[in-house]
C-alpha positions as CSV (number, residue, x, y, z in Angstrom):
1,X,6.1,8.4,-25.0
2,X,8.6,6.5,-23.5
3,X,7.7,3.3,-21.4
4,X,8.5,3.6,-17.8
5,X,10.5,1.0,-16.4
6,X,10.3,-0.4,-12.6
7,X,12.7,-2.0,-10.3
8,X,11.6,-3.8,-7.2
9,X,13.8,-2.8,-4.3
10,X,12.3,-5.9,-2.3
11,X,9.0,-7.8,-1.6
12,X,6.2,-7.4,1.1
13,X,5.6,-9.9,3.8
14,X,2.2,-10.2,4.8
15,X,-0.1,-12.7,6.6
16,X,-2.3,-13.1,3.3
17,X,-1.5,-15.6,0.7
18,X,-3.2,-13.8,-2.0
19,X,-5.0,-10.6,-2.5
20,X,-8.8,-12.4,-1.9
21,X,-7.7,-13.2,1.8
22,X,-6.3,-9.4,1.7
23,X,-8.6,-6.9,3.9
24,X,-10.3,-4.2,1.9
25,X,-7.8,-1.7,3.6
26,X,-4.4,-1.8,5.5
27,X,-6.6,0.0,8.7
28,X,-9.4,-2.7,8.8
29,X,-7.6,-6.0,10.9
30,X,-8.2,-5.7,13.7
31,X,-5.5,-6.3,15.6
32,X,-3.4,-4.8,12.7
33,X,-0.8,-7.9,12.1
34,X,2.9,-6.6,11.8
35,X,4.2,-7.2,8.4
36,X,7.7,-6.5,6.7
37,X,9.2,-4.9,4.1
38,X,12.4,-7.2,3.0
39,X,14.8,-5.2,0.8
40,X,17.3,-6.2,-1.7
41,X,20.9,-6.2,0.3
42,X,21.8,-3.7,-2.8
43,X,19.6,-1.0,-1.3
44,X,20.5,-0.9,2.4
45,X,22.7,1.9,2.5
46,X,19.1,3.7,1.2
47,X,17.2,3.1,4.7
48,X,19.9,5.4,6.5
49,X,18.4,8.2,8.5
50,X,15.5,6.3,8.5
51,X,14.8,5.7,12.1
52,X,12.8,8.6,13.8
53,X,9.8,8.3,11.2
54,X,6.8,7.1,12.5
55,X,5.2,6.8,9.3
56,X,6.5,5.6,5.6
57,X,4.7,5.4,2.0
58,X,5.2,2.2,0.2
59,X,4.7,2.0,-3.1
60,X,4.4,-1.6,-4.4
61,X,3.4,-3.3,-7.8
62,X,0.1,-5.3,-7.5
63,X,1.3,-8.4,-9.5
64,X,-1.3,-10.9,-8.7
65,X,-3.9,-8.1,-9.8
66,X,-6.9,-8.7,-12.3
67,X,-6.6,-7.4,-15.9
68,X,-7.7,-3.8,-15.8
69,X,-11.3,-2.5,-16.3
70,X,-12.0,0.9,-16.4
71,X,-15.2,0.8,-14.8
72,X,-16.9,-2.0,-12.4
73,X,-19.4,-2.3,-9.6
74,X,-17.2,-2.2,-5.9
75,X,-18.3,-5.1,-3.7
76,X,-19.7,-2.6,-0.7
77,X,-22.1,-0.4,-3.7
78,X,-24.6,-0.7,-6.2
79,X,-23.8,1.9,-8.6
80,X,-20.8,1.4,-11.5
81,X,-17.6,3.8,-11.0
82,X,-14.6,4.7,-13.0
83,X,-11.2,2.8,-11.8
84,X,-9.7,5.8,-11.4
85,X,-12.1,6.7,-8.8
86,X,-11.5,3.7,-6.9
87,X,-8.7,2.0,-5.4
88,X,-9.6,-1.3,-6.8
89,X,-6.5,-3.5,-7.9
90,X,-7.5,-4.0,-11.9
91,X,-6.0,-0.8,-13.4
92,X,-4.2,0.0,-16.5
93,X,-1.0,0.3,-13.7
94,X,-1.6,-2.3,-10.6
95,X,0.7,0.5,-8.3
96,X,-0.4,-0.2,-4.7
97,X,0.4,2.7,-2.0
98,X,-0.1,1.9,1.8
99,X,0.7,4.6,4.3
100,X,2.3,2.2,6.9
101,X,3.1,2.7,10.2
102,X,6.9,2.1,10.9
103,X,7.8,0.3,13.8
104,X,11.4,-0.1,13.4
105,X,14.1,-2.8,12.1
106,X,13.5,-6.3,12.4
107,X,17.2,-6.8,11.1
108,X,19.3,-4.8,9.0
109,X,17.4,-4.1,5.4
110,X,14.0,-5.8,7.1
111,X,11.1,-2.9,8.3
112,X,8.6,-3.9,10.6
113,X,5.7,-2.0,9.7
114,X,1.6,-2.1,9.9
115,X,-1.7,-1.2,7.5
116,X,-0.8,-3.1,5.0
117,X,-3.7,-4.5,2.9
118,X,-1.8,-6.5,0.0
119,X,-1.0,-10.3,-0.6
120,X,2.6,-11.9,0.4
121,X,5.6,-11.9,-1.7
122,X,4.2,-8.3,-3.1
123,X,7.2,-6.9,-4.9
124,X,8.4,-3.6,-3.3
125,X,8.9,-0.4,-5.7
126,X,9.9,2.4,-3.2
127,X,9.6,3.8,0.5
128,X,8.8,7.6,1.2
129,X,9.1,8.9,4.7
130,X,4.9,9.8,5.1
131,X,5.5,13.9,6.1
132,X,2.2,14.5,8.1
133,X,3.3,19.0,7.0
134,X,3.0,18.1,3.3
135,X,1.3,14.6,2.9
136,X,-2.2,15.5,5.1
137,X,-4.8,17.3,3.5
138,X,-7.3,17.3,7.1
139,X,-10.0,19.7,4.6
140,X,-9.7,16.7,1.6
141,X,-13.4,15.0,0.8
142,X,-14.2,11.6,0.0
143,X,-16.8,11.6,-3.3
144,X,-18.9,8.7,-3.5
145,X,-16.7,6.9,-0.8
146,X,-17.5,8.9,2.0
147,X,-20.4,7.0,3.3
148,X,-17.8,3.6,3.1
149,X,-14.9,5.4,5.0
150,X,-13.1,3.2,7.6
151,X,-13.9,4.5,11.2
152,X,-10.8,5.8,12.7
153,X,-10.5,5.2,16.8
């Protein structure tokens, strides 16, 4: 199988040095602190047409993450689960995803955006618009982290 092979498009500014002063999720400050996605100057012309969104996905590479163990304790539970039915950091691919609330351009290739939960200086892999038609599943459960959900407003 062929070895996939990432680009970073930018970095993440956020208020957190590292990912233990991180929140648990991008939902949980409280107030939510604006952060920024800075890219490259070679992928400007990529951010056209992107005004009007009120939502993007970021997809970001988790570079200060632990090595990757396929099953742990959480913090907030008592009972071992599978990494892949977590969101923890430590996996076999440290791919971080925040749906992020876009609040418009700082400066030319700079997005101001909120509900991000990851450490400064986070390298930046892509940016999806967030299409609330195709990306919301309002029927989807939780498994085992229903009882931990984040309390919307």
């Amino acid at each position: 199988m062929p070895q996939p092979i990432f680009t970073a498009i930018g970095h993440l500014e956020t208020p957190w040095p590292t990912p233990a002063d991180c929140p648990r999720n991008g939902r949980q400050p409280d107030p939510l602190p604006e952060c920024r996605a800075v890219l490259d100057p070679r992928w400007h012309d990529g951010l056209a047409e992107l005004e009007g969104f009120s939502h993007l996905v970021l997809l970001y590479w988790l570079n200060q993450a632990p090595p990757a163990r396929l099953q742990f304790t959480p913090p907030f539970d008592d009972q071992p689960r599978g990494v892949f039915a977590t969101r923890a950091p430590s996996r076999p691919n440290p791919i971080g995803m925040s749906v992020v609330r876009f609040l418009g351009f700082a400066e030319p290739g700079v997005l101001r955006v909120q509900n991000l939960d990851c450490a400064a200086g986070t390298p930046l892999l892509d940016i999806k618009p967030y299409l609330p038609s195709t990306d919301s599943e309002p029927a989807a459960t939780m498994g085992w982290l229903a009882p931990h959900r984040t309390p919307r407003p």
